[in-house]
Structures are given as structure tokens and as C-alpha cells.
MARLOPA-829955 format. One record per residue: x, y, z of N, C-alpha, C in turn; residue number from 0; residue in one letter. Coordinates in steps of 0.1 Angstrom, whole numbers, plus 5000, padded with zeros to 4 digits. Example, Ala and Ser with C-alpha at 12.3 -4.5 7.8 and 13.67 -1.06 7.14 Angstrom:
   n_c1   n_c2   n_c3   ca_c1   ca_c2   ca_c3   c_c1   c_c2   c_c3   resi   resn
   5132   4943   5078    5123    4955    5078   5132   4967   5078      0      a
   5128   4978   5071    5137    4989    5071   5129   5000   5079      1      s
END
This chain:
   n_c1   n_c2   n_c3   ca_c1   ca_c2   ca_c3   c_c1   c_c2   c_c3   resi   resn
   7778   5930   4870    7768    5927    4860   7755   5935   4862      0      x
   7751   5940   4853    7736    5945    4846   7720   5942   4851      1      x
   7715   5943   4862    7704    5935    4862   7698   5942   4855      2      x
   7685   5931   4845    7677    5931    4836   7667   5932   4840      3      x
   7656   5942   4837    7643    5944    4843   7638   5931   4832      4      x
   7630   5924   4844    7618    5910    4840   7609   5919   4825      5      x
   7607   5927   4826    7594    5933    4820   7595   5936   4807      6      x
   7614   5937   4804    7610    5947    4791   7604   5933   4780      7      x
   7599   5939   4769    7597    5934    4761   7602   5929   4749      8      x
   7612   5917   4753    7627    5918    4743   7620   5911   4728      9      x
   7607   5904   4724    7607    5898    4708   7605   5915   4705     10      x
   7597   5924   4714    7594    5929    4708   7602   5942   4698     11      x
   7614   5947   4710    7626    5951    4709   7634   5946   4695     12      x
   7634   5933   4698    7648    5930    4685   7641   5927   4672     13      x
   7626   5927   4674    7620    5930    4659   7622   5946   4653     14      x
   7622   5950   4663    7626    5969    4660   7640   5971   4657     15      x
   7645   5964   4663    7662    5964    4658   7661   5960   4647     16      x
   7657   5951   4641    7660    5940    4629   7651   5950   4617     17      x
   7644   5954   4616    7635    5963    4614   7643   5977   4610     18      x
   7649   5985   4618    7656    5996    4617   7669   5991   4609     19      x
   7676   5984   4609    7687    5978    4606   7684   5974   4596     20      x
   7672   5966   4589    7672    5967    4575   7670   5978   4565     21      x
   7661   5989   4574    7662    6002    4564   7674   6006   4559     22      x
   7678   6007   4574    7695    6017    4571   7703   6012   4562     23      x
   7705   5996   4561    7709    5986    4552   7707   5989   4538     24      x
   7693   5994   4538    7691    5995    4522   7693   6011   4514     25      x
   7691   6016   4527    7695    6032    4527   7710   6035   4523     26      x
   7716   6028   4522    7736    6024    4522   7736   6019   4513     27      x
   7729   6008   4506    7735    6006    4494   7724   6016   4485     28      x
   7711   6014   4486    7702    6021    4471   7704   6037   4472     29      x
   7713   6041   4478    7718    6056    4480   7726   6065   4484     30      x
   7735   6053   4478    7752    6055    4481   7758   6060   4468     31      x
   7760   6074   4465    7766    6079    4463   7774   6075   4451     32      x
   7774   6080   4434    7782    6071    4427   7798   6077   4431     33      x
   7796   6093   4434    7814    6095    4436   7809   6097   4454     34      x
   7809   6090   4464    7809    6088    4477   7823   6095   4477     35      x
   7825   6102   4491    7838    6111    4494   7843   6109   4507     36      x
   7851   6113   4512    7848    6114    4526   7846   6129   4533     37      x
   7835   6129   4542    7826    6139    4551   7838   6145   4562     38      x
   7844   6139   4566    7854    6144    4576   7859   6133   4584     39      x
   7867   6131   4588    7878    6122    4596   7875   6127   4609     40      x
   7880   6118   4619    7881    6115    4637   7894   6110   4642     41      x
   7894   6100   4646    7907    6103    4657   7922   6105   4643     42      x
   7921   6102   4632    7931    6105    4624   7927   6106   4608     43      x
   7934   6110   4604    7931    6114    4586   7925   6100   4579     44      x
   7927   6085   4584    7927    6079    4578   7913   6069   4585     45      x
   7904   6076   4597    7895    6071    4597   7882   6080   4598     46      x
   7878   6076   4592    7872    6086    4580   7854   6085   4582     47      x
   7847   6095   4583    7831    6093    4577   7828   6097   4564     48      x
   7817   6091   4562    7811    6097    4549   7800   6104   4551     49      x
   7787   6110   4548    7779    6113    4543   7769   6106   4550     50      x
   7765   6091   4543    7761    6079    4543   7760   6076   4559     51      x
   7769   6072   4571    7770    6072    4583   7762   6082   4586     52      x
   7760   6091   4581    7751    6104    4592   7739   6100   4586     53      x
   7732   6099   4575    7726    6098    4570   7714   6087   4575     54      x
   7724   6073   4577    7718    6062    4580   7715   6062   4593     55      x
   7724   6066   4605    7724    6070    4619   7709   6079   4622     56      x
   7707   6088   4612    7697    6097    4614   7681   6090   4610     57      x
   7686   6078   4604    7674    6074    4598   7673   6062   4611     58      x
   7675   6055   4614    7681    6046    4629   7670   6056   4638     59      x
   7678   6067   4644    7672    6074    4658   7660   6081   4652     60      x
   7655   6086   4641    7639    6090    4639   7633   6078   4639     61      x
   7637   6062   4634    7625    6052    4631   7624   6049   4648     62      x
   7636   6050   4656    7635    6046    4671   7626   6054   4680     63      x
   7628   6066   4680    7623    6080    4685   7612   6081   4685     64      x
   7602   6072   4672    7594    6078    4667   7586   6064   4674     65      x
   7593   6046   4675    7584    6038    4680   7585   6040   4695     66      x
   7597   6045   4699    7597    6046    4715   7603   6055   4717     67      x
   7596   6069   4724    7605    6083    4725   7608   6084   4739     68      x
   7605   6073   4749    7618    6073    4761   7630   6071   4763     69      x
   7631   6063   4753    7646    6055    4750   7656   6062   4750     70      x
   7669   6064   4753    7683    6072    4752   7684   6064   4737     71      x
   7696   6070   4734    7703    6068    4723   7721   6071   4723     72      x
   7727   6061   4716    7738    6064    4717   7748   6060   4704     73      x
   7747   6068   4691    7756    6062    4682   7772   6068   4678     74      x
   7774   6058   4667    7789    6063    4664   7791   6080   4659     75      x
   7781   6089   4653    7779    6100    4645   7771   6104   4659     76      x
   7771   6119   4647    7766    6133    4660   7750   6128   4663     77      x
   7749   6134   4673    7733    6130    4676   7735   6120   4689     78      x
   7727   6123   4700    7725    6117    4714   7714   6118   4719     79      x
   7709   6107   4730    7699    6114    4736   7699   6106   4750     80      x
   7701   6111   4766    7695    6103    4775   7681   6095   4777     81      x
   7681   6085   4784    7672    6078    4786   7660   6080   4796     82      x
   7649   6081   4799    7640    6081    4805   7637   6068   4805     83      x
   7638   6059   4800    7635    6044    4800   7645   6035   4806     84      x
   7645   6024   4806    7652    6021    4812   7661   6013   4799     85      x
   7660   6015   4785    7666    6010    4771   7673   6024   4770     86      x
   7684   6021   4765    7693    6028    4756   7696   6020   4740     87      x
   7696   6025   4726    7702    6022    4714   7711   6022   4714     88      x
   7721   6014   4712    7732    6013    4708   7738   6010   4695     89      x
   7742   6027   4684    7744    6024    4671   7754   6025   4664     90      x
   7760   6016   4655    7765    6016    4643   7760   6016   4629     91      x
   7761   6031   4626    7753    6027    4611   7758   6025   4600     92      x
   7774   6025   4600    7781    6017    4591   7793   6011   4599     93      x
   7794   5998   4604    7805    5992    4604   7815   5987   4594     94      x
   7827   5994   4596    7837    5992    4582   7834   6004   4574     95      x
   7834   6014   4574    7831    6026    4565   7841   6024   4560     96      x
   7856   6023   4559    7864    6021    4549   7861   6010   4538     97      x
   7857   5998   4543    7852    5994    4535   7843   5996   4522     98      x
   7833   6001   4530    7821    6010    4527   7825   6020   4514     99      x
   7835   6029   4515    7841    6039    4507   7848   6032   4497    100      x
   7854   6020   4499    7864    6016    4488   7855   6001   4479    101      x
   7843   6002   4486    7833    5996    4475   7837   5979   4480    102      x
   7840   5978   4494    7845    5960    4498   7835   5958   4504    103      x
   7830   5948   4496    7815    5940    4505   7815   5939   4523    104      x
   7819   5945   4526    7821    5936    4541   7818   5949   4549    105      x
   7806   5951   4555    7804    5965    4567   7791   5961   4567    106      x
   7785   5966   4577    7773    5963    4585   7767   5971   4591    107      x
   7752   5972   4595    7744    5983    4600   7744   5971   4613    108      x
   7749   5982   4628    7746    5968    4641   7739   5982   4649    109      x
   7722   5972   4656    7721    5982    4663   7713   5973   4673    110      x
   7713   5978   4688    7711    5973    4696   7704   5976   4708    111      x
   7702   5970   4713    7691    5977    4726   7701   5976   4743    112      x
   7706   5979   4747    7711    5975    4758   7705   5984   4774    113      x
   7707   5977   4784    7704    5981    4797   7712   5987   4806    114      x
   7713   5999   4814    7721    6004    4819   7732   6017   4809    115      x
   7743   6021   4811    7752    6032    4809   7760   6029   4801    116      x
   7758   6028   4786    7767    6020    4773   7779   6027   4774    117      x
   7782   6043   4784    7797    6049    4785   7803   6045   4795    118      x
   7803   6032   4801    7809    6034    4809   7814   6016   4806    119      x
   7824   6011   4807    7828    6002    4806   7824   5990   4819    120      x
   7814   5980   4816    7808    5973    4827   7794   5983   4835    121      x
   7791   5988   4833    7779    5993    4835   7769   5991   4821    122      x
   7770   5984   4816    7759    5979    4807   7757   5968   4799    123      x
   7749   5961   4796    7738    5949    4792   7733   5947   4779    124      x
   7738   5946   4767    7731    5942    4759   7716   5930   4760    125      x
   7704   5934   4751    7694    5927    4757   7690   5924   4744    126      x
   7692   5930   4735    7690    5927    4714   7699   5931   4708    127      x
   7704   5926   4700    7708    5925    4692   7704   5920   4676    128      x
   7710   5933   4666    7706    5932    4654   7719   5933   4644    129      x
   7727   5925   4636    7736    5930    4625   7729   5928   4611    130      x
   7731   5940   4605    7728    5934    4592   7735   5935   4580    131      x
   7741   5923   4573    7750    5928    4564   7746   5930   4549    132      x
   7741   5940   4546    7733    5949    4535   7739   5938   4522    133      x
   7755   5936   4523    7758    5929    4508   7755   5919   4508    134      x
   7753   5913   4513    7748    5893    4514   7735   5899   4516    135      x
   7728   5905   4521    7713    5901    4527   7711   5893   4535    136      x
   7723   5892   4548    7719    5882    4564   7716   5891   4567    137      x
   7712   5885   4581    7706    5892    4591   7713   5887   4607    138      x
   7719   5890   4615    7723    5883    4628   7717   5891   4636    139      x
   7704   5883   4643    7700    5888    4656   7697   5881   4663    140      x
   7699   5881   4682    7696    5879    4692   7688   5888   4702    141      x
   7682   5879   4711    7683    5887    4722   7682   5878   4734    142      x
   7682   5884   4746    7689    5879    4758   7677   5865   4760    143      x
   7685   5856   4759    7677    5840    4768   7668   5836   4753    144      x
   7668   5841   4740    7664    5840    4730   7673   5830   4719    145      x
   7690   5829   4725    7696    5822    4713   7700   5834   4704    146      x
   7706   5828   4694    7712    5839    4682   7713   5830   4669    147      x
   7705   5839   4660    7701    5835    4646   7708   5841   4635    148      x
   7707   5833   4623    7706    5841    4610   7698   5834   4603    149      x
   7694   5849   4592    7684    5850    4582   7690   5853   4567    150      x
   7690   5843   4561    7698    5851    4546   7685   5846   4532    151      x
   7689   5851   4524    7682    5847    4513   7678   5836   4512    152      x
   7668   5832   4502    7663    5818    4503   7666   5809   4513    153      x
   7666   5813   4524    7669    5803    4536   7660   5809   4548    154      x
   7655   5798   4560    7649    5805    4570   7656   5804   4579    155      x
   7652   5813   4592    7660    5814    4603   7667   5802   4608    156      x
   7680   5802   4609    7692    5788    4612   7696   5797   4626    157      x
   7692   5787   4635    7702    5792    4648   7717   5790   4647    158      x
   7721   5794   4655    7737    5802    4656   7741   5786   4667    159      x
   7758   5787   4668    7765    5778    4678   7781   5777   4671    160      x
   7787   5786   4683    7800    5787    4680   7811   5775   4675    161      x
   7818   5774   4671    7826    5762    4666   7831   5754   4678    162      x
   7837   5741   4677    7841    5733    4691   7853   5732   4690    163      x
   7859   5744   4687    7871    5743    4688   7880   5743   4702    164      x
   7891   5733   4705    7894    5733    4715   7912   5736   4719    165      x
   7920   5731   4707    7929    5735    4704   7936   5750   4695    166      x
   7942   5757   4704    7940    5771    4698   7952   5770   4691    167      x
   7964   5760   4683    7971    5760    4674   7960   5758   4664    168      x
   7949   5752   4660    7944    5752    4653   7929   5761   4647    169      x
   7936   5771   4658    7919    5783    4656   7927   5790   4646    170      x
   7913   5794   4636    7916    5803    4629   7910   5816   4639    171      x
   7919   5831   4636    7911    5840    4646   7911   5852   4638    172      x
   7906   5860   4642    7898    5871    4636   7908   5882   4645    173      x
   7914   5896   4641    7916    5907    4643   7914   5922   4635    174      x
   7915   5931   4644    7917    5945    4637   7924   5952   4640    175      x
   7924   5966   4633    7934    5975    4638   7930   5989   4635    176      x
   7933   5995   4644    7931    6013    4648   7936   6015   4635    177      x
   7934   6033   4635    7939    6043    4631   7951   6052   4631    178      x
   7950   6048   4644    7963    6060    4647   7974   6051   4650    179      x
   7986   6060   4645    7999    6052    4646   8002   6044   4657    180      x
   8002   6048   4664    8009    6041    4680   7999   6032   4682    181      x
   7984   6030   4681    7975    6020    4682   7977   6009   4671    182      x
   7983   6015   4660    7986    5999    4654   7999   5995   4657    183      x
   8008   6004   4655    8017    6000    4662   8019   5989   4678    184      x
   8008   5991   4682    8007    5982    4693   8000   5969   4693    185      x
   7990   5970   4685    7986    5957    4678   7988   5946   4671    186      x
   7997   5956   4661    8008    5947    4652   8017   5934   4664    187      x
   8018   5945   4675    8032    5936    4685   8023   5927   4690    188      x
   8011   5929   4694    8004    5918    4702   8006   5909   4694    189      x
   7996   5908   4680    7995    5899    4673   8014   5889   4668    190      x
   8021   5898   4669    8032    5890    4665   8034   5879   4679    191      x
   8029   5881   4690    8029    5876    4699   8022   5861   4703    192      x
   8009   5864   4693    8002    5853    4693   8001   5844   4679    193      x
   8006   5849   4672    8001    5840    4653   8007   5831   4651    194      x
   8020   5829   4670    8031    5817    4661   8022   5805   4665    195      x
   8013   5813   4678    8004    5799    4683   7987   5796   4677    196      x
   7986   5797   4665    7971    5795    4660   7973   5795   4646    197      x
   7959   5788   4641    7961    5783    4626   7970   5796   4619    198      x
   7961   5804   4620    7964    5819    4609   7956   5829   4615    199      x
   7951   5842   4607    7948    5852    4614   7941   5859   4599    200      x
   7929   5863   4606    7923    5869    4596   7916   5883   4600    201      x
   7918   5894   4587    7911    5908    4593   7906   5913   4583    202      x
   7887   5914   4585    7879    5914    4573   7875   5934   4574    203      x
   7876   5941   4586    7880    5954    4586   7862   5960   4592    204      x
   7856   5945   4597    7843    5951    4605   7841   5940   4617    205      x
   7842   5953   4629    7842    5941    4642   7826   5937   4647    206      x
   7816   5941   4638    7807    5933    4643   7807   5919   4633    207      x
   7810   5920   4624    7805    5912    4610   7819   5902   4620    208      x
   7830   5902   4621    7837    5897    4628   7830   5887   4639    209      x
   7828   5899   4650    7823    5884    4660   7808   5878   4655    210      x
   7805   5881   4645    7791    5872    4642   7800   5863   4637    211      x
   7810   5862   4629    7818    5852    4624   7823   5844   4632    212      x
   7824   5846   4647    7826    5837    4657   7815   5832   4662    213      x
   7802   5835   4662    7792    5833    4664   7788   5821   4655    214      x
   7789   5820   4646    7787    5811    4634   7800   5801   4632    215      x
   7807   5801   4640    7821    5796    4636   7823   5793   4623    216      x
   7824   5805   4618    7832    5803    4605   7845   5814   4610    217      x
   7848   5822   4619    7857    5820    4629   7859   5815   4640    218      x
   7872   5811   4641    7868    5805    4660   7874   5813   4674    219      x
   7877   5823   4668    7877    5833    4680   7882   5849   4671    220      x
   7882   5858   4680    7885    5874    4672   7887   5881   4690    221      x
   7897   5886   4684    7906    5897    4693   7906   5913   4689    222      x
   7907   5921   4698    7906    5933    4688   7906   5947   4702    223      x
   7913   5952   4699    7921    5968    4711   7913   5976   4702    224      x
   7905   5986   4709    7900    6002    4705   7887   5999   4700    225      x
   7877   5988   4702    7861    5987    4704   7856   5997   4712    226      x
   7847   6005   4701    7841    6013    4712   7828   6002   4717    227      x
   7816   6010   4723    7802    6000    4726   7792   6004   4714    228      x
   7792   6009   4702    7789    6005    4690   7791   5997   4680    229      x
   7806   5995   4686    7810    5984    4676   7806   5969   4678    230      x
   7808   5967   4695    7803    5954    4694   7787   5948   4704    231      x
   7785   5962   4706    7770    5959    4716   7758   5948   4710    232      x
   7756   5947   4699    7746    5938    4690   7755   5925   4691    233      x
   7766   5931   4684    7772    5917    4681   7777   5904   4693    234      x
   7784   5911   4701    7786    5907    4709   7773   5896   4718    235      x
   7762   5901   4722    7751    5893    4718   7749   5883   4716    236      x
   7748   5884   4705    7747    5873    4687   7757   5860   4695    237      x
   7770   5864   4701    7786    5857    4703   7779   5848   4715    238      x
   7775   5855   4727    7769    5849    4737   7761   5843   4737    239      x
   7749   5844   4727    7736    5837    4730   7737   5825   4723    240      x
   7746   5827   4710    7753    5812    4705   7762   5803   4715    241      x
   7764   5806   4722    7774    5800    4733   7785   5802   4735    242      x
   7790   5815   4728    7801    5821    4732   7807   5828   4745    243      x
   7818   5834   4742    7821    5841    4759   7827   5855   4753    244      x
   7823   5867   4761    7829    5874    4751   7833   5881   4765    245      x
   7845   5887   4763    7852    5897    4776   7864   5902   4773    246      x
   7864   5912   4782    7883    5917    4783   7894   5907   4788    247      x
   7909   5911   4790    7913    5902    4794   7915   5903   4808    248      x
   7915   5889   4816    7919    5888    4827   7902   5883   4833    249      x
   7894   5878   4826    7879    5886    4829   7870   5893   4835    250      x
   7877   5910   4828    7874    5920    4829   7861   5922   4821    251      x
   7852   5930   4817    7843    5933    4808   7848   5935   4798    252      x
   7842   5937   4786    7846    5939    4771   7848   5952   4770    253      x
   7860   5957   4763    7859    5975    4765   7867   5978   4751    254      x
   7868   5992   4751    7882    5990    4747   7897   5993   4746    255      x
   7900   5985   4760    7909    5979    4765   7914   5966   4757    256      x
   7906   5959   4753    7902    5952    4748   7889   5939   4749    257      x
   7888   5935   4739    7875    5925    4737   7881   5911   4728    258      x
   7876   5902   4735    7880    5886    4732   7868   5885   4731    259      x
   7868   5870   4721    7852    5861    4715   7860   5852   4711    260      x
   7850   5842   4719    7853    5828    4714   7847   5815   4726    261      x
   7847   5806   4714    7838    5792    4722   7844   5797   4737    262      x
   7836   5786   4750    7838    5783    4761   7853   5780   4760    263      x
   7857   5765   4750    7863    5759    4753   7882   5766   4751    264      x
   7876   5774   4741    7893    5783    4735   7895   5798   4742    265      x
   7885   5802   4751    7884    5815    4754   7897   5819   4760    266      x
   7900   5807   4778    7912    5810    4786   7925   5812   4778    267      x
   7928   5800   4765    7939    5803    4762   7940   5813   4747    268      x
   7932   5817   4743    7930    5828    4735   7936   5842   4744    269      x
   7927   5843   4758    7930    5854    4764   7945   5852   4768    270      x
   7953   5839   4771    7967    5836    4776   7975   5846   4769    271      x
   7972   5841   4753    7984    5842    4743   7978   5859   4744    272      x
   7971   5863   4741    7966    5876    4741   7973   5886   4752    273      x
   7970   5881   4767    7978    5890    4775   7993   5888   4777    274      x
   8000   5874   4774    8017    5875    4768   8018   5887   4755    275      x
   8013   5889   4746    8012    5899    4737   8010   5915   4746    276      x
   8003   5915   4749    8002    5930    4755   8011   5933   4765    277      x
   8016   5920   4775    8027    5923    4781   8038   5929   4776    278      x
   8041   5921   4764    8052    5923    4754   8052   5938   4753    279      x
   8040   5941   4746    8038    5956    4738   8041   5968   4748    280      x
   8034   5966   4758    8037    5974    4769   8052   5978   4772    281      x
   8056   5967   4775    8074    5967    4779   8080   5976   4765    282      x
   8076   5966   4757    8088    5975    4745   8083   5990   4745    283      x
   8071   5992   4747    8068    6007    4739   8070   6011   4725    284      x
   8059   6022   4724    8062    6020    4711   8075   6032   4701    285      x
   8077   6029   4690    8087    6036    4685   8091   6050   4689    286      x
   8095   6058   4690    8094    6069    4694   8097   6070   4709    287      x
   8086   6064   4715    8081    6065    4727   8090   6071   4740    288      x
   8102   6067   4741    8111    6069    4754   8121   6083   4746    289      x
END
């Protein structure tokens, strides 16, 4: 684990998050493109940027740069910077771009402040956290020993507290899925592994908007292979400070290897059914594969 310097200034931090994250927010919808396209693809043809991601990302690291120019930076789009500080940014400036492109309410601007080396799996600390989901007008932010909140329209800040769910035949749970063939391919098999033991299974196609959804239990747990530390550095957060548990399996750190969220009480056997699934997937291999 991460030690946290006593010193930093965390209200001050996740007002900056919350703050940046609503520009970008507004920047994505009041200037989004009436024929939006896609800008160029990454790990396969079908996961895609737009325009908009660079756009918003660029607007993120100048409002950042500009209140604190020691800070590293580290987002999903081109643009980096090491830290002289002892904060790094941790960004997403559209979570769910496919969404985003095909006009489905559900993607989010998540940006976050964390401590320590966001590349390195367990070498780093989330300390704020900010999601914002531009179509509703919430807001999900934390920060460390702070609790985790939301802000939505005509409403004031409601603190967060994961569901009490205790029986995982009756969790509803949250997943996602890659791009590339053999990555869903392999997900598909987990999940066939686990759906015969839980209410149902839901996949809204944004993993931060996701674990705020565990955060808020309006889900009660979410699973998910190929998280980079954009996707869930804020949110992830949000999961813990509500009194969630968020980790890999086996409890390893959150990677993406994979990342589990969920109450205290559903976490062990979430991760159970989860690592019988990857056992599975592993052994079979996937199509092709031998």
C-alpha cells in the first residue's frame, strides 16, 4: 500500500477535480459535434476515439497545469507529463466513448488525483476522486477519509453507502467487455461461469459510471478484465469511501488483470465465483488458440 503524505491538501484537490470534470462535461455535450465520427481506433477497429476525447483531455491538463504545474499527469489520449509533486492526474475524458458516438446517455468525464506510479499496478493511491455524468448532471466525488458523495440537480450533496447485500444469488452485478476478440471471448466464459449464481447481470458500457453504481447500490457489485488506471482511479474511490472494497482477485490490487467492487459483505464470494470463471477460461482457451 501507498503511503499518503499528511500534508496534501485533499478539500482542496477534489474541488479541482470536481471543477475540471464539470468543464469537460460541458465541453462534450455543448460541443459535440452534429455528425461526430470516429478520430482513430486503438487496440482494435471497434474501440474507437473521437475528436471530443482529445479535446476534453486537453482541456482537463491545461485547467490542471495551469492550477498546479508540478503535478504529473496521466490520461487515456496523447499527452503526459511526470510529476515533480508528489500528485499525479489520473484521466478519463470520456468514459464509454462508444456510447458517447452512438448518442447513449451513459459515459462520464472521471478524473482523479492519486499518490505514487498510476503505471504500475499497486504502486498507487487514489486520494480524490471526481465522476461526472454530463447527461444527468451528478456528480460522484470523494476523497480519501472524506466519505463519497453525490450531487445532482435540485438535490444537495447525499452521501454514498454501498447496498447490504449479503447473499450473492441475489446481487444484481455489473460487467464489461474488451474490444478485441480473444478478450471478449474470455469474458463471455467467466461470466457464463458466474450468472447461474446471482440475480442477473448488467452492462451499461462505462466502468466508472459502473462502480459509482456500486457505490450507491443501485448495483451491488461489478466485475470487469482490461481496466486500465483511468478507468477506475476516481471511481474506484467513490466504491471505498462509501464502504466498499475494491481489488483484484485473490486480494491482489485492482489492475487489469482484473477489478472487483462490492460491499464488505459480498466481496469474498463475488471474487469465489469470479476466480472459478477464470479458472474455467484459462483451461479452455480460447477458440483458435491450440
Amino acid at each position: 500500500m501507498v503511503a499518503v503524505p499528511d500534508a496534501l491538501p485533499l478539500e482542496e484537490l477534489e474541488q479541482l477535480a470536481v471543477e475540471v470534470a464539470l468543464e469537460a462535461g460541458r465541453l462534450i455535450v455543448d460541443e459535440r459535434p452534429a455528425e461526430l465520427g470516429v478520430a482513430h481506433t486503438k487496440s482494435s477497429a471497434t474501440d474507437v476515439v473521437t475528436v471530443m476525447d482529445q479535446r476534453a483531455q486537453d482541456l482537463i491538463r491545461g485547467r490542471l497545469s495551469r492550477a498546479r504545474p508540478g503535478d504529473g499527469f496521466y490520461g487515456e489520449e496523447e499527452g503526459g507529463s511526470e510529476a515533480t509533486s508528489e500528485v499525479t492526474w489520473v484521466v478519463d475524458p470520456i468514459d464509454g466513448t462508444v456510447n458517447y458516438l452512438y448518442l447513449i446517455p451513459a459515459y462520464a468525464v472521471s478524473v482523479a488525483a492519486v499518490v505514487g506510479n498510476p503505471r504500475v499496478p499497486g504502486e498507487w493511491e487514489p486520494v480524490v476522486g471526481a465522476v461526472v455524468d454530463p447527461e444527468r448532471g451528478r456528480v460522484f466525488r470523494a476523497r480519501r477519509g472524506g466519505g463519497s458523495w453525490l450531487e445532482a440537480p435540485g438535490a444537495g450533496a447525499v452521501r454514498l453507502g454501498t447496498s447490504a447485500a449479503v447473499d450473492l444469488s441475489q446481487a444484481l452485478v455489473g460487467t464489461g467487455f474488451g474490444y478485441e476478440a480473444g478478450t471478449r471471448w474470455w469474458q463471455t466464459r467467466v461470466l457464463a461461469e458466474v450468472i447461474p449464481h446471482i440475480r442477473d447481470i448488467r452492462r451499461f458500457g462505462s466502468a466508472a459510471l459502473d462502480l459509482c453504481h456500486v457505490a450507491e447500490g443501485t448495483l451491488d457489485a461489478y466485475f470487469e478484465r482490461g481496466l486500465n488506471p483511468w478507468d477506475m482511479a476516481a471511481a474506484a474511490l467513490v466504491v471505498t469511501e462509501a464502504g466498499g472494497v475494491v481489488s483484484g482477485l485473490g486480494g491482489e490490487p485492482p489492475s487489469s488483470s482484473m477489478v472487483l467492487a462490492a460491499p464488505a459483505g459480498l466481496h469474498a464470494a463475488l471474487g469465489g465465483r469470479v476466480a472459478e470463471g477464470v479458472r474455467a477460461a484459462d483451461a479452455e482457451g480460447s477458440p483458435g488458440s491450440g
